[in-house]
Residue frames as a rotation matrix with the C-alpha (Angstrom) as fourth column:
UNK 1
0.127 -0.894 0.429 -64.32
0.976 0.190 0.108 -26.49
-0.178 0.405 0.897 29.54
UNK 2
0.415 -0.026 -0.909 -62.55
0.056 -0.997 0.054 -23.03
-0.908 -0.074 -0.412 28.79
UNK 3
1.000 0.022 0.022 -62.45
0.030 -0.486 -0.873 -21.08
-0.009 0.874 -0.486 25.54
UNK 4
-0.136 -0.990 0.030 -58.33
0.938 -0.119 0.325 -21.10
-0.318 0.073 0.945 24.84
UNK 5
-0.288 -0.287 0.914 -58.86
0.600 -0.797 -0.061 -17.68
0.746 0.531 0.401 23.30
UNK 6
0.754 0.655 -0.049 -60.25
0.363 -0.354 0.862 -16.86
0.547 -0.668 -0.505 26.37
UNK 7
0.882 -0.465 -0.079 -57.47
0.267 0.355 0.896 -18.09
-0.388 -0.811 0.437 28.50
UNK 8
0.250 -0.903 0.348 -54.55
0.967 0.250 -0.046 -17.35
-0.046 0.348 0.936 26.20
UNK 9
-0.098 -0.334 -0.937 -52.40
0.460 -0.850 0.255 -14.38
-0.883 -0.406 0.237 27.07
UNK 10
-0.845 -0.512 0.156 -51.65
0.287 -0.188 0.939 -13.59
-0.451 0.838 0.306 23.35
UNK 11
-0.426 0.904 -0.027 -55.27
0.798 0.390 0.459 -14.04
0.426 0.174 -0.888 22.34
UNK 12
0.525 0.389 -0.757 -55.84
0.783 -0.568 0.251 -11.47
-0.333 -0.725 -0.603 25.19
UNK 13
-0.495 -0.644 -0.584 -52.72
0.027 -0.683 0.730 -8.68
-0.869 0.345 0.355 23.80
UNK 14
-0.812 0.083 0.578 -54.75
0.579 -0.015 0.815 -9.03
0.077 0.996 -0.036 20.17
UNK 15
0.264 0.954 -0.140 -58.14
0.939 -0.220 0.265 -8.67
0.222 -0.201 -0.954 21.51
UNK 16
0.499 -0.183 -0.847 -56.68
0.342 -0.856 0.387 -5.03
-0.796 -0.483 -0.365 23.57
UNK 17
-0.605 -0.764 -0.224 -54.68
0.407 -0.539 0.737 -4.29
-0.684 0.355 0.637 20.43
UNK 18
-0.668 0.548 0.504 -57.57
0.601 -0.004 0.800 -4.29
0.440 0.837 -0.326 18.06
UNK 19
0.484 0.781 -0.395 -59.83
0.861 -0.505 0.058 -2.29
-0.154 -0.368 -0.917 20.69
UNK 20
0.486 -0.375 -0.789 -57.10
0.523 -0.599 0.607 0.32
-0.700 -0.707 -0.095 21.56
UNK 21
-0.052 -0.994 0.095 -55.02
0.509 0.055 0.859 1.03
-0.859 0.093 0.503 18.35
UNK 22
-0.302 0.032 0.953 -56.60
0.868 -0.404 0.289 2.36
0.395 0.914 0.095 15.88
UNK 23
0.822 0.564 -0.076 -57.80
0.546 -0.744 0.385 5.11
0.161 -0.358 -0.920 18.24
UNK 24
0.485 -0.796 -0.361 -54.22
0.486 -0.097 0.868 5.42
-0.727 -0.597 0.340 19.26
UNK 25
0.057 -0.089 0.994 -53.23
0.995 0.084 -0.050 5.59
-0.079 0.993 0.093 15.59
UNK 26
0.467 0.515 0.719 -55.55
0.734 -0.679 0.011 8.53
0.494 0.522 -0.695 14.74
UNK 27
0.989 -0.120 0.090 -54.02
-0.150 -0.815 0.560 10.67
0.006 -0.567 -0.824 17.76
UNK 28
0.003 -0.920 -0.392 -50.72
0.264 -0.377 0.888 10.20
-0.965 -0.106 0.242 17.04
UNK 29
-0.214 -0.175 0.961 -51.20
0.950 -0.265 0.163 11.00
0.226 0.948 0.223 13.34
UNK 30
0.617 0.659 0.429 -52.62
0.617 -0.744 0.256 14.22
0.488 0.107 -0.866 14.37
UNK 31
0.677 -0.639 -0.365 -50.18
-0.006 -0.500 0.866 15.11
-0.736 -0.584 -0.343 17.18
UNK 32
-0.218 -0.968 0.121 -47.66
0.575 -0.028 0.817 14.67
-0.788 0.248 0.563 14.22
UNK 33
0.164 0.461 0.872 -49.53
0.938 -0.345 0.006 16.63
0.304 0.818 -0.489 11.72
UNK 34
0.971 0.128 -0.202 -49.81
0.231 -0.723 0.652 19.57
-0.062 -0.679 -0.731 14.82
UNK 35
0.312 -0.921 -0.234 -46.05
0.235 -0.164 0.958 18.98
-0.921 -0.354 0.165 15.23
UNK 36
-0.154 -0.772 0.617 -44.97
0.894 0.157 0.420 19.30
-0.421 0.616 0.666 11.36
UNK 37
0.371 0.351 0.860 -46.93
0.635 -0.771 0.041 22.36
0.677 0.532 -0.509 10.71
UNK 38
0.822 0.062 -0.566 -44.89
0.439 -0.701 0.562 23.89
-0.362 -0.711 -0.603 13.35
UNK 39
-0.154 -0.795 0.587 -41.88
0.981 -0.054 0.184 23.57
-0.115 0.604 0.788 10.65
UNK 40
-0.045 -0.360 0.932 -42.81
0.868 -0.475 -0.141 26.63
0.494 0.803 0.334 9.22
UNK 41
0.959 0.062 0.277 -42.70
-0.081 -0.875 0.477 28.99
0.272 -0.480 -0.834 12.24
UNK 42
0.580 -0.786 -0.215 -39.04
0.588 0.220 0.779 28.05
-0.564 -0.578 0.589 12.81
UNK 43
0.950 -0.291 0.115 -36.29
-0.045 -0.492 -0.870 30.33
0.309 0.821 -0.480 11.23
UNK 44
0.007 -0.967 0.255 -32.87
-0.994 0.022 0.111 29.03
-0.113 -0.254 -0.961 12.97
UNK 45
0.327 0.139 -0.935 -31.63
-0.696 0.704 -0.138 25.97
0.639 0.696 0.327 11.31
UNK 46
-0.964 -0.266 0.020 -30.32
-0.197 0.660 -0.725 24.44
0.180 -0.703 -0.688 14.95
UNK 47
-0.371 0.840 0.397 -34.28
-0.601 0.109 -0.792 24.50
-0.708 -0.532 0.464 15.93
UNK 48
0.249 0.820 -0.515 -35.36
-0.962 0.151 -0.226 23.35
-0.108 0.551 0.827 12.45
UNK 49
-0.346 -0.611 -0.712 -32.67
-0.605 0.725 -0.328 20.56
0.717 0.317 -0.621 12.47
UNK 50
-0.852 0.045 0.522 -33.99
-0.505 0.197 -0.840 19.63
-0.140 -0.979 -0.145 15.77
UNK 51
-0.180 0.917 -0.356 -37.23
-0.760 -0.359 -0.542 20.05
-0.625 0.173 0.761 14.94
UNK 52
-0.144 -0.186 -0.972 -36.65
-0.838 0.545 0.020 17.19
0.526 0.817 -0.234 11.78
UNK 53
-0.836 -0.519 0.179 -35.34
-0.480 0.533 -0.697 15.11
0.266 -0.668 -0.694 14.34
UNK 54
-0.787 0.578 0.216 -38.85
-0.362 -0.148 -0.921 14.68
-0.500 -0.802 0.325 16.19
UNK 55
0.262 0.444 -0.857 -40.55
-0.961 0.040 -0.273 14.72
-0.087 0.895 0.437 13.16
UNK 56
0.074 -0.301 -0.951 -38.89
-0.637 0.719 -0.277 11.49
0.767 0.626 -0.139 12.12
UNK 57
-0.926 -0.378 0.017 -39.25
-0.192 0.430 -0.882 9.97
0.326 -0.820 -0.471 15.47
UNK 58
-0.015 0.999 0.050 -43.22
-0.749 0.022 -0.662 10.80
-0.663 -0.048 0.747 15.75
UNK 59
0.177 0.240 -0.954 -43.01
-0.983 0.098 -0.157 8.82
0.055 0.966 0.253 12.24
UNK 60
-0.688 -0.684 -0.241 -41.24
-0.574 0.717 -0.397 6.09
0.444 -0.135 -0.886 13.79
UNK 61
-0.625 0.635 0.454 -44.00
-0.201 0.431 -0.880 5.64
-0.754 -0.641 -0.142 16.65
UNK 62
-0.043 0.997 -0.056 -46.75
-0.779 -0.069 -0.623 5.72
-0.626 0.017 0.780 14.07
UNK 63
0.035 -0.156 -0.987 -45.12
-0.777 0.617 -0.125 3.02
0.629 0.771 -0.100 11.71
UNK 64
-0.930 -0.355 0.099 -44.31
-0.325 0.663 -0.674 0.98
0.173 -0.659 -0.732 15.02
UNK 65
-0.419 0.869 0.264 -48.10
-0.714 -0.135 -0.687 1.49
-0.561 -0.476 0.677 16.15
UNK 66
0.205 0.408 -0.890 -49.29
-0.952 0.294 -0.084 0.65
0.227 0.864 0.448 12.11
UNK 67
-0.601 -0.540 -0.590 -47.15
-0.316 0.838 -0.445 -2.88
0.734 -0.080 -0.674 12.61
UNK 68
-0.865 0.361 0.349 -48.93
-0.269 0.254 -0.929 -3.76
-0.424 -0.897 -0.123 16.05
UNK 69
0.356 0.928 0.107 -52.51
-0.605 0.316 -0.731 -3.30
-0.712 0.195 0.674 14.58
UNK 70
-0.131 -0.284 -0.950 -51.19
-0.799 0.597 -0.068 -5.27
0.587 0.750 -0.305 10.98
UNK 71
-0.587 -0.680 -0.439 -50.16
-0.408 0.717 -0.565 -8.02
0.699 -0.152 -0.698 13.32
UNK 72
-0.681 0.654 0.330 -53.02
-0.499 -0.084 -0.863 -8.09
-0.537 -0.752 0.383 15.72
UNK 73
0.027 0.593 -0.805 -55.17
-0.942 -0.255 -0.219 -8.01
-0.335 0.764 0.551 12.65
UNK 74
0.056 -0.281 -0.958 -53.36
-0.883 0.434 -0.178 -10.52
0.466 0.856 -0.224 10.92
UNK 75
-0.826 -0.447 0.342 -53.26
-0.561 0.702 -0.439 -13.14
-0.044 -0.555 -0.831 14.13
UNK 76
-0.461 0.881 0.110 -56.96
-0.575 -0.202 -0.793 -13.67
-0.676 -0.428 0.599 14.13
UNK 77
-0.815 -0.128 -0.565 -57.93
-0.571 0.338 0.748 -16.66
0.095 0.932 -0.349 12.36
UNK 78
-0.814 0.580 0.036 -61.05
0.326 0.508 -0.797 -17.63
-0.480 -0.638 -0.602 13.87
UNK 79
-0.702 0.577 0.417 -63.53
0.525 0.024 0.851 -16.26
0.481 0.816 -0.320 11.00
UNK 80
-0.166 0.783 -0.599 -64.93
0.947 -0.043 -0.318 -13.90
-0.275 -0.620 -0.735 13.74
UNK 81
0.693 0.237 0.681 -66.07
0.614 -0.689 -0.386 -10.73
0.377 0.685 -0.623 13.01
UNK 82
0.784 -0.397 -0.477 -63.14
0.315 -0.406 0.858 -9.16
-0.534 -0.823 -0.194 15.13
UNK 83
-0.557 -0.773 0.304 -60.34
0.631 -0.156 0.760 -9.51
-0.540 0.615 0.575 12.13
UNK 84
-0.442 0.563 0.698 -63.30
0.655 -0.328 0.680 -7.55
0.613 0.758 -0.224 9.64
UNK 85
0.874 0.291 -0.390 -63.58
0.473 -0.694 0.542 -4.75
-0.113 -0.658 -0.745 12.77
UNK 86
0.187 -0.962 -0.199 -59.99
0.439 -0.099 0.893 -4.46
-0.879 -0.255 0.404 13.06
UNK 87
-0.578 -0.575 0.578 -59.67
0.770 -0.151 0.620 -4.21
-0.270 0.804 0.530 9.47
UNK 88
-0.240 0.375 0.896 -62.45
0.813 -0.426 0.396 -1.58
0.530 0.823 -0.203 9.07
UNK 89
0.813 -0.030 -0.581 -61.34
0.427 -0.649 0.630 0.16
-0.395 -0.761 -0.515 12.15
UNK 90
0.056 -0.921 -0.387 -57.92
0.333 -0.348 0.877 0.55
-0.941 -0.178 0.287 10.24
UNK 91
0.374 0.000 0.927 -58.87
0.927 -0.012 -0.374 1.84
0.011 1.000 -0.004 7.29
UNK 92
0.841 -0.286 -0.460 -57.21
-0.382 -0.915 -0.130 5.05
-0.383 0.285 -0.878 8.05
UNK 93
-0.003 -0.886 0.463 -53.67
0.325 0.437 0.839 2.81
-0.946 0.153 0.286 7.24
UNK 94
0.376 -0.101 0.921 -54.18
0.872 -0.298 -0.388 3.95
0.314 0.949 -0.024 3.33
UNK 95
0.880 0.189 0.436 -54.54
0.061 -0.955 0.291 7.29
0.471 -0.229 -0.852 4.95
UNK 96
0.774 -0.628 0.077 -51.68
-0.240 -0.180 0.954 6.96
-0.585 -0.757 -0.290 7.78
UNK 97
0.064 -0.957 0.282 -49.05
0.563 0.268 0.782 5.41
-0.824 0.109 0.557 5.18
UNK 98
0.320 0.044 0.947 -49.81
0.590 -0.791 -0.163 7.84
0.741 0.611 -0.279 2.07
UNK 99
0.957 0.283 -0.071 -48.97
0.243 -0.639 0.730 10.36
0.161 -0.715 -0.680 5.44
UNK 100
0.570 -0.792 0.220 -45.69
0.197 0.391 0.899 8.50
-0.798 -0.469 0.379 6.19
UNK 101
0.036 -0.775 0.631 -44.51
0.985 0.135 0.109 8.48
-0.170 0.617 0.768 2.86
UNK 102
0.528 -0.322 0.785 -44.96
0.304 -0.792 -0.529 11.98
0.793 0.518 -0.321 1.77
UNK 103
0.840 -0.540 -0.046 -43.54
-0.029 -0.130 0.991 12.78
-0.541 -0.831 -0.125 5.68
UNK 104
0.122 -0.956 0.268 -40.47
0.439 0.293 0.849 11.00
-0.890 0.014 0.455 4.96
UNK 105
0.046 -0.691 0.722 -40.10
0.993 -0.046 -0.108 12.26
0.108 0.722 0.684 1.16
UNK 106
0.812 0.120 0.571 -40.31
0.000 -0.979 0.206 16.20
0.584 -0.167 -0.794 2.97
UNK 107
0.694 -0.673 0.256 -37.70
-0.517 -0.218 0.828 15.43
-0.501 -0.707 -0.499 5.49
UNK 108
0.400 -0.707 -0.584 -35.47
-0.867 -0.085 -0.491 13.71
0.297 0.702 -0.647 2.55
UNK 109
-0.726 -0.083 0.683 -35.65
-0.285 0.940 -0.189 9.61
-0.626 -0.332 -0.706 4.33
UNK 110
0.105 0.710 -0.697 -37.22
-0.987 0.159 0.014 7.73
0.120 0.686 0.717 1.63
């Protein structure tokens, strides 16, 4: 007989989200750290307005990303050790939404 988690597509998208995402995570928090500390070399307000823009779009991907692993995480009811990886692969999430919020209360989107 075959394992259904084996065989099941979904089952198969969790497993790859929980391997892949929290690595993903970490490198877009950084690339958006890299990108907001370029704020303060700008000094025309069409670049910095721009510049916001992006900002709040990088924020988007990493809240979109944060949701994926949550939901991965959160499918996993089989008592394996895979939901208690997942979760202690994502322990930057304290770290990545404490990120998001001050983000968003600097660009003035609470």
């Amino acid at each position: 007989m075959s394992d259904p988690e084996k065989t099941d597509p979904v089952a198969t998208l969790r497993d790859e989200l929980l391997r892949d995402l929290p690595g993903d995570i970490k490198r877009v928090r950084n690339a958006y750290r890299r990108a907001a500390q370029q704020a303060a070399l700008l000094r025309d307000a069409k670049d910095f307005t721009a510049h916001q823009t992006a900002c709040k779009a990088g924020l988007g991907h990493l809240e979109i990303l944060i949701k994926l692993l949550r939901w991965a995480s959160d499918g996993d009811n089989g008592g394996d050790n895979r939901t208690a990886n997942a979760k202690a692969q994502a322990g930057e999430d304290v770290d990545v939404e404490k990120l998001i919020k001050e983000a968003r209360a600097a660009l003035g989107s609470t």
